[in-house]
N, C-alpha and C positions, 0 to 999 in steps of 0.2 A: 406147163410141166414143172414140178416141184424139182426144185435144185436140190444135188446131192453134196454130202460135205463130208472128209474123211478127217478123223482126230485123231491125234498120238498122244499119249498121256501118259507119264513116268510114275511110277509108285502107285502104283492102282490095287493091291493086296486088301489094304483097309484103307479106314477114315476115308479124309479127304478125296482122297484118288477114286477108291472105291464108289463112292455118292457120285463123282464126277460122268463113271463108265455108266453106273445106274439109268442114272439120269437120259443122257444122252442115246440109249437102250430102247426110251419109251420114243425115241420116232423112229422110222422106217425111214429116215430122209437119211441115217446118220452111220456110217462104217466108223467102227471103232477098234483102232489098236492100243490093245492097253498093255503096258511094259511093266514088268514087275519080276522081281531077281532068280523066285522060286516058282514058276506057273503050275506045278506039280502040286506045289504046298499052298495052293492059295485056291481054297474051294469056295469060298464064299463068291472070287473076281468068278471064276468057273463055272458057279450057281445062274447067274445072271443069264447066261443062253440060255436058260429054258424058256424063260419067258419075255425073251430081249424081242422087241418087232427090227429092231436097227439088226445090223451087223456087227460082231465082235468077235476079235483075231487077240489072241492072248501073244504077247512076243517075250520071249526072256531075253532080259536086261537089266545087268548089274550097274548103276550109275555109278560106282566109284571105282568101274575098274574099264578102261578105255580101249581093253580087248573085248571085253563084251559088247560093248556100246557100239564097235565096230561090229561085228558078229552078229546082233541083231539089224543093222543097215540091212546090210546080204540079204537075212530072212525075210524080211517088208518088201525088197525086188519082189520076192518070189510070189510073195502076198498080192501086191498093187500092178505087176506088171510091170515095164520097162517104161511105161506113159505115165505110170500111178503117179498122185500127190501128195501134202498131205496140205488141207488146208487149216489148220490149228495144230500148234503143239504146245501142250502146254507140259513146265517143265515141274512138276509137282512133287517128285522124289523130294523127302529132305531126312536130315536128323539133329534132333537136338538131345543133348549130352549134355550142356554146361545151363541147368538149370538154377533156380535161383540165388543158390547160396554162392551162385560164381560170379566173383568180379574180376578185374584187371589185376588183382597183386593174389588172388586166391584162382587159379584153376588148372586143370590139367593139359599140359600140352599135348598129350595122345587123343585127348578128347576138343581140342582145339582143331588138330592136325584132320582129326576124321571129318568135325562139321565142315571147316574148310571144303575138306577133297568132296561129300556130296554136295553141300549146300551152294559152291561155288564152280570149282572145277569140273564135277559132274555134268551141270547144267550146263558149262559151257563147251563140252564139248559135243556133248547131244547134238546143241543146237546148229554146231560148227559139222558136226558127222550129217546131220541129215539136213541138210541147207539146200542139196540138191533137191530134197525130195517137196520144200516148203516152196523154193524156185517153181517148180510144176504145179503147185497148187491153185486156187483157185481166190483164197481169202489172205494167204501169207504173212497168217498170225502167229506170234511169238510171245505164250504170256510165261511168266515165271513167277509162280508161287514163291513172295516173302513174306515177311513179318510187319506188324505195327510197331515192334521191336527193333528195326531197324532203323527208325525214323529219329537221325539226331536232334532234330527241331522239337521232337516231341518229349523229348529225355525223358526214359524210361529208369533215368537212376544209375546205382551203381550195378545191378543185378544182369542178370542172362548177360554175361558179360563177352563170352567166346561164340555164343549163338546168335547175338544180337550182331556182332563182327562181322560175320558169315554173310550175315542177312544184307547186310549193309553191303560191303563188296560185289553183292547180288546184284544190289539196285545200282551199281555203278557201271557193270556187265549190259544192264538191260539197258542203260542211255547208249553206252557204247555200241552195242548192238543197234539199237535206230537210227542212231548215227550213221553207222557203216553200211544201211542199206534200210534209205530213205522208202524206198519201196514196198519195202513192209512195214507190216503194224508192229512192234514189240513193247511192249509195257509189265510193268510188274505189279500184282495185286496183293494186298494184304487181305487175307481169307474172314481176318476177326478170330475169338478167341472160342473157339470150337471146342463141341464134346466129342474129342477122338481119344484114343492113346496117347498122344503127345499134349493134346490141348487139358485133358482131367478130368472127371467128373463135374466140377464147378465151375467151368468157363459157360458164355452166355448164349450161343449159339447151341441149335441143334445141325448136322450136316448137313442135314436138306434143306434147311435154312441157309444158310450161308452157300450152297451148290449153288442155287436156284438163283440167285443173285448174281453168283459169280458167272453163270452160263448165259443171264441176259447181257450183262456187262460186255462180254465177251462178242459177242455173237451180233452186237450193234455196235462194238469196235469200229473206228475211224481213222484214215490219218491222226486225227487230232489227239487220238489214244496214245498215239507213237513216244517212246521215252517218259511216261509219267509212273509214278509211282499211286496207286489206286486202291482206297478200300473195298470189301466185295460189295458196297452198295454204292460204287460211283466216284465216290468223293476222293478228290485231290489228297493227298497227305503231304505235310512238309518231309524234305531231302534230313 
């Protein structure tokens, strides 16, 4: 009998998020919650049931606001049942504001403040809010979309200076988290430089390129995954 696997997955409206529900859509193996702020406004995540073979459960979920985040827990009870799991969560909300003209002596602290509370705070509390529900799971993976941009080994320069921050603090969250509970898998992946919204017209990836990768990665996940920081084809990245 083919094993069943249930996903959570933040920010799922577009880009990234959105290729990730897609994706995981085309098997019947796969129950998918996808979180996203407006599920009313987000037709295209909506679009996907018509011709998803998997299953998917839309849940509204504001990540940078920690009465939502609670508020859709409740909702997923009612969804998974009192026994339900989830066995992947992957924490993919983000936002970037402090783009390239932002350095360390150039940028906005409201726009610092906000990458912060999604790109860090959000993610951790997701993960802290539904921990019960990865405890019940089956696979008790924990990935957290960052950046190649966060990688000081790789000095990206003076540029994405508040986002690059963000991203960084991320990957300190996801050691800490492996740490604190050896038993799961938690790792953080860098997706690469994607044609989304946020990534541009001229970055070098298409989504489905870079999903596809990121969903093998994942889904062959090991202990040994635990605490690394990961591009979506594998590869180690320096801290």
């Amino acid at each position: 009998m083919t094993e069943s696997y249930t996903w959570l997955i933040t920010g799922t409206s577009r880009g990234l998020g959105l290729e990730i529900v897609r994706q995981l859509l085309q098997s019947p193996t796969n129950t998918v919650i996808a979180a996203c702020r407006a599920p009313e406004k987000a037709s295209s995540l909506q679009s996907l049931k018509n011709d998803a073979k998997g299953f998917l459960h839309v849940l509204e979920m504001d990540t940078s606001n920690e009465e939502s985040i609670e508020a859709s827990a409740t909702r997923l009870k009612d969804i998974l049942g009192v026994k339900g799991g989830v066995d992947y969560l992957i924490n993919n909300a983000g936002l970037l504001e402090g783009g390239h003209s932002v350095t360390a002596f150039n940028f906005s602290a409201s726009s610092l403040r906000r990458e912060l509370e999604t790109n860090v705070v959000g993610h951790a509390i997701v993960a802290k809010t539904y921990l019960p529900f990865v405890e019940k799971g089956k696979r008790k993976i924990i990935v957290n979309m960052t950046s190649g941009l966060a990688s000081i080994g790789s000095d990206s320069g003076a540029t994405y200076a508040t986002y690059s921050l963000s991203k960084t603090a991320l990957n300190m969250l996801t050691t800490k988290q492996a740490k604190a509970r050896p038993d799961f898998i938690c790792f953080c992946v860098d997706p690469g430089w994607v044609k989304t919204d946020m990534g541009g017209k001229d970055a070098l990836l298409e989504p489905h390129e870079s999903v596809s990768h990121i969903l093998k990665l994942v889904t062959n996940a090991t202990s040994e995954s635990s605490g690394q920081f990961l591009r979506y084809d594998g590869k180690v990245l320096p801290w």
